[in-house]
N, C-alpha and C positions, 0 to 999 in steps of 0.2 A: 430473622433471615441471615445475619452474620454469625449464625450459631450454624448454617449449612452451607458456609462458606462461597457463596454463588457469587459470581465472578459478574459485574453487569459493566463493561469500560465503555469509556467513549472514546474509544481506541483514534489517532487521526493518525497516528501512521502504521495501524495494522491492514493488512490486508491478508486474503483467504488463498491457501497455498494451490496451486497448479495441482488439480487432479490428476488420476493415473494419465487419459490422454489430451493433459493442457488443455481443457476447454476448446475453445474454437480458434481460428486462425485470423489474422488481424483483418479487420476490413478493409480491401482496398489494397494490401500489399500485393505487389505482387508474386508470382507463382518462385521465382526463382530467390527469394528473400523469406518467403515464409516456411519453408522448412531445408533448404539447403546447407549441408554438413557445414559449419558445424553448429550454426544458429537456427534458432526458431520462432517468430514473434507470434504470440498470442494472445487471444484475450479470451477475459470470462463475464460474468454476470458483475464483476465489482472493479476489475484491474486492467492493466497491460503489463506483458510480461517479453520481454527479451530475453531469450534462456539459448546460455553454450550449453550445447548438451553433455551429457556424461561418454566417456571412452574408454579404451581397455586401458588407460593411463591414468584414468578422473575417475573414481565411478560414482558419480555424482553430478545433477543438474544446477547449474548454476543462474539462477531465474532473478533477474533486475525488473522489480515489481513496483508498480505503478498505479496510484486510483487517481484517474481524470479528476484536475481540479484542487488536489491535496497537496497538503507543503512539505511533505515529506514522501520518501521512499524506501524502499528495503530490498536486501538481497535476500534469499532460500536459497539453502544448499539441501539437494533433495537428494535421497539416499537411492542407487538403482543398483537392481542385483544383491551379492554380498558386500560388495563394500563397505568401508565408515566414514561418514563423515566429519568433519574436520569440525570437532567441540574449543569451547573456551575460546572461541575467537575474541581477542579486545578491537584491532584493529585493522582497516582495508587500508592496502597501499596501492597506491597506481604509477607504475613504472614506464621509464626511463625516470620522469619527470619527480617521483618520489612524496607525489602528495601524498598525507595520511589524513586519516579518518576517523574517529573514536566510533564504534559502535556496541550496540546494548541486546546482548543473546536472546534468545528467546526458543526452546525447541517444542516439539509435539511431535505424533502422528498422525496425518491424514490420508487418508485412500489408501493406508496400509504400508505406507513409507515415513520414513523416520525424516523429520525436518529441519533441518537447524534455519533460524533467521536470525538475522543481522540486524537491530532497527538503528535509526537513528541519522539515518544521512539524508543531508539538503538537497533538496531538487537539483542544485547546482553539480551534484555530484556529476550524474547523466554529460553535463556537457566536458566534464573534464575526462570524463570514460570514452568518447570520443575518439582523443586524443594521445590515450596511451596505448601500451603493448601489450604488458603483463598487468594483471591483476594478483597481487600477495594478499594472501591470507595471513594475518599475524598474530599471535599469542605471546603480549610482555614484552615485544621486538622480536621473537623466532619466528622464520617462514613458517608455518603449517603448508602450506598450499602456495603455487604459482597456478595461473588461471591465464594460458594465452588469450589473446582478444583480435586475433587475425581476421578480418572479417567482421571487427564490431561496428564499424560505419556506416553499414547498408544494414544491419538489425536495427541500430538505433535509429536510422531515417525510416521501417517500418515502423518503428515502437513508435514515434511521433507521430504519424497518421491516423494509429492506431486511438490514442490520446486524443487526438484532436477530434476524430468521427464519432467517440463514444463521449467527449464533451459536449459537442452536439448538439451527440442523444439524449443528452441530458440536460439544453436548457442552458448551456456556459458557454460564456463570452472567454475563451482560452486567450485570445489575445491580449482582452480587457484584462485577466486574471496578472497575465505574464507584465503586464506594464505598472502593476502597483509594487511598492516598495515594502509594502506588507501585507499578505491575506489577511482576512478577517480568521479569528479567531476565542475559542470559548476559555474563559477565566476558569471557569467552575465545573469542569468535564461535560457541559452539556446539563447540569442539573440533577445529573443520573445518581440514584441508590439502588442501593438494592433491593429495595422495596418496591420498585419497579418493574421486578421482572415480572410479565402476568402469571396470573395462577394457575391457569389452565395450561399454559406451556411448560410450567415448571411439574403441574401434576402427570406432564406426559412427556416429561423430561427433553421436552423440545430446546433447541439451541438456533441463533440466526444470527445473522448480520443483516442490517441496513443502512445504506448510504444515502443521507437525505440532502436535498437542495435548499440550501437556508438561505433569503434575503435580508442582509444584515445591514440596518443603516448606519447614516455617519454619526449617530448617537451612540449605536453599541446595541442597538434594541432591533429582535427578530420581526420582523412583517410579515415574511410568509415562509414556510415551510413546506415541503413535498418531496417523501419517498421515490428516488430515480431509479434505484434498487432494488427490490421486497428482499424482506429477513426468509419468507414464502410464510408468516405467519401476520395475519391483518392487527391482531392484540401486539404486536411489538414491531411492526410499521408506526401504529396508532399512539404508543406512550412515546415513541420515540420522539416523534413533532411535537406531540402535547407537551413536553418535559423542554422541549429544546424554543420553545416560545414563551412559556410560563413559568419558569424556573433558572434557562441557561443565560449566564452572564458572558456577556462577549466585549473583547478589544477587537474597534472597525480596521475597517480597512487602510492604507496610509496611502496616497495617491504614489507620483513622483519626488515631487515635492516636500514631501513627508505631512499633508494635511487629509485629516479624515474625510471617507467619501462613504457611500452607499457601494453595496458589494452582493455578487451571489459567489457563494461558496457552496463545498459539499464538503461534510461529518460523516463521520462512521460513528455505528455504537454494535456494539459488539454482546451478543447473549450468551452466555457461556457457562455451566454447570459446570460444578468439580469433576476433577478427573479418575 
């Protein structure tokens, strides 16, 4: 299998790029927040997405991606029209106040546009984006990119609704999550090889993500498992729990306190074929 290079992560801070029309619109937000210039909040079958749109100034979507429940987050810079998007980013600044950010590239194509993503930043990012103006784009210390954020306070009070109604959906205690000092987390990617990926998806070159609800106790050991997500294929919904109960090593959860508690969480695992 590592002689066809198949790609099988257990990605916890990936998430699946805003299709041509951003999936659906946040639950619950209201009409003058969910797509008024120059924000847009939306959601899909995996995320929440906050996105300044692209202009004849940007041309490119600037999308603050989110999956309920996860300890991490990511920016996509989506490519619209002819433009380029801004490559080799190392680092987000957020202006006036001059916080930085180290972040870890990533591009593709999905729905026919070119993607650059950002990984690597802490949930905590969101509340300090809040509070700033500009958003820089950095390469080595050069600006690439200035990203106004006029108007990011009432995106991101959708984007939190949004988070919260698809937590939910899915079975999570958002407030319980927010009050530990640690999620729960997998040592060992979830257990995943690549020997994993099934064979019937792989003989018809299928690809999926699934996001499962894992119940992790204060010992580190999985109790139950369940797909809140589908990959839309039931062979890689299926090894996913199976691999993530049988095989995944987990550090629990840390209460306030800092002492181990029982936790539900949600993991991505990611099916992915060369490119």
């Amino acid at each position: 299998m590592t002689r066809l290079r198949l790609a099988l992560l257990a990605a916890l801070a990936a998430a699946p790029a805003p299709g041509p029309a951003f999936a659906q619109q946040a639950p619950g937000a209201p009409a003058a927040t969910r797509s008024a210039a120059p924000w847009q909040v939306d959601w899909g079958q995996y995320y929440c997405s906050a996105i300044r749109k692209a202009d004849r100034n940007r041309p490119f979507a600037t999308a603050f991606v989110m999956i309920p429940g996860m300890r991490e987050m990511h920016i996509a810079l989506i490519r619209q029209g002819g433009g380029d998007v801004p490559w080799d980013v190392s680092d987000v600044v957020l202006m006036p106040a001059g916080t930085r950010y180290g972040v870890i590239n990533g591009d593709e194509r999905a729905g026919g546009r070119e993607i650059q993503r950002l990984y690597d930043l802490p949930l905590e990012f969101m509340d300090a984006l809040a509070g700033a103006q500009t958003l820089e784009l950095r390469s080595d210390g050069r600006v690439r990119e200035r990203i106004p954020l006029d108007g990011v306070q009432d995106a991101l009070a959708a984007h939190r609704r949004c988070l919260s109604e698809v937590g939910a959906e899915w079975g999570l205690d958002m407030a319980a999550l927010a009050a530990l000092s640690r999620r729960p987390n997998s040592t060992n990617h979830l257990g995943f090889t690549v020997e994993d990926y099934p064979s019937e998806a792989l003989r018809n070159n299928s690809q999926g993500r699934v996001v499962m609800r894992i119940d992790v106790g204060a010992d580190g050991r999985a109790t139950a498992c369940a797909p809140v997500a589908s990959s839309g294929n039931r062979d890689m919904d299926n090894v996913s729990c199976q691999s993530a109960m049988t095989r995944a090593r987990y550090s629990p959860a840390l209460d306030a306190a800092g002492e181990p508690v029982a936790s539900r969480a949600v993991f991505m695992a990611t099916f992915r074929l060369p490119e």
